[in-house]
N, C-alpha and C positions, 0 to 999 in steps of 0.2 A: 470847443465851439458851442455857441449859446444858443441854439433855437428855443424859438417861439410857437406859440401855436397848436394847433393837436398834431396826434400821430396816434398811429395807430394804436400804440400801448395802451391811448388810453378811454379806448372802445369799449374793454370789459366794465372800466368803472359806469361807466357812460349808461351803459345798458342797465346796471346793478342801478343808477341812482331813477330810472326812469321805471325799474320797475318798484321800486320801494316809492316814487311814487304814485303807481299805481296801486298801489297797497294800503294807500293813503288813505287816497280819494277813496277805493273801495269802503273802507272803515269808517274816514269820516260821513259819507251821505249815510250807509246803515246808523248809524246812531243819530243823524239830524233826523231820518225819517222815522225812528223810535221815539225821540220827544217830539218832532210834528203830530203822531197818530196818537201820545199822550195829551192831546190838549184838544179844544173844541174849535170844532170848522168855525173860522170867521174872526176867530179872539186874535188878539195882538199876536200872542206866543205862537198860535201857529201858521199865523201868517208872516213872521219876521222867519222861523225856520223852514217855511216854505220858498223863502224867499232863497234862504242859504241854500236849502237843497238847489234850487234854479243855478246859482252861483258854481255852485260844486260840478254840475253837470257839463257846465259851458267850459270851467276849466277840465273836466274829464273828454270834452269831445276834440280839445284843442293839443291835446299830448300824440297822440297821431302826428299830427301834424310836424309837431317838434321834435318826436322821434326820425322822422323823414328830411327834418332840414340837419341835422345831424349828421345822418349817414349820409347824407347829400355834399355837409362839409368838411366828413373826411375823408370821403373818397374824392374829391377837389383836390386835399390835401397829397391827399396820395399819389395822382396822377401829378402836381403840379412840382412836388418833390422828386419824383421820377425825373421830368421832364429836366431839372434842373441838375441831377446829379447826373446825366446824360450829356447835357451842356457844359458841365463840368470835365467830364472826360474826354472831351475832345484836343 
């Protein structure tokens, strides 16, 4: 039988890739905020990696979130696959 879709197995990965990129993020802002504080308030340079660190942030405040719709859809999955191998043994 072919299913589609998550299941639960593949929760661990799930969690391993959100935290690697959490890992990320952490590493990339420290080093945009190492060449921002390398350069002079005002100049191009550190206002283009000002700009990244802003970027950086707005995708760091947004992974909560995608962690949550995550666990959101495979616990859906979960109940909805219950529900159906239940329906099935009738």
């Amino acid at each position: 039988m072919d299913k589609k879709g998550m299941s639960i197995w593949m929760l661990p990965g799930i969690v391993v890739l959100l935290v690697v990129i959490a890992i990320i993020l952490g590493v990339g802002s420290d080093v945009t905020q190492d060449i921002r504080d390398d350069n002079t308030a005002g100049s191009y340079a550190y206002n283009a990696t000002d700009a990244g660190l802003q970027g950086i942030s707005e995708v760091a405040d947004w992974q909560d979130n995608i962690g949550k719709i995550i666990g959101v859809v495979v616990i859906l999955g979960l109940i909805m696959g219950t529900l159906g191998y239940m329906a099935m043994r009738r």
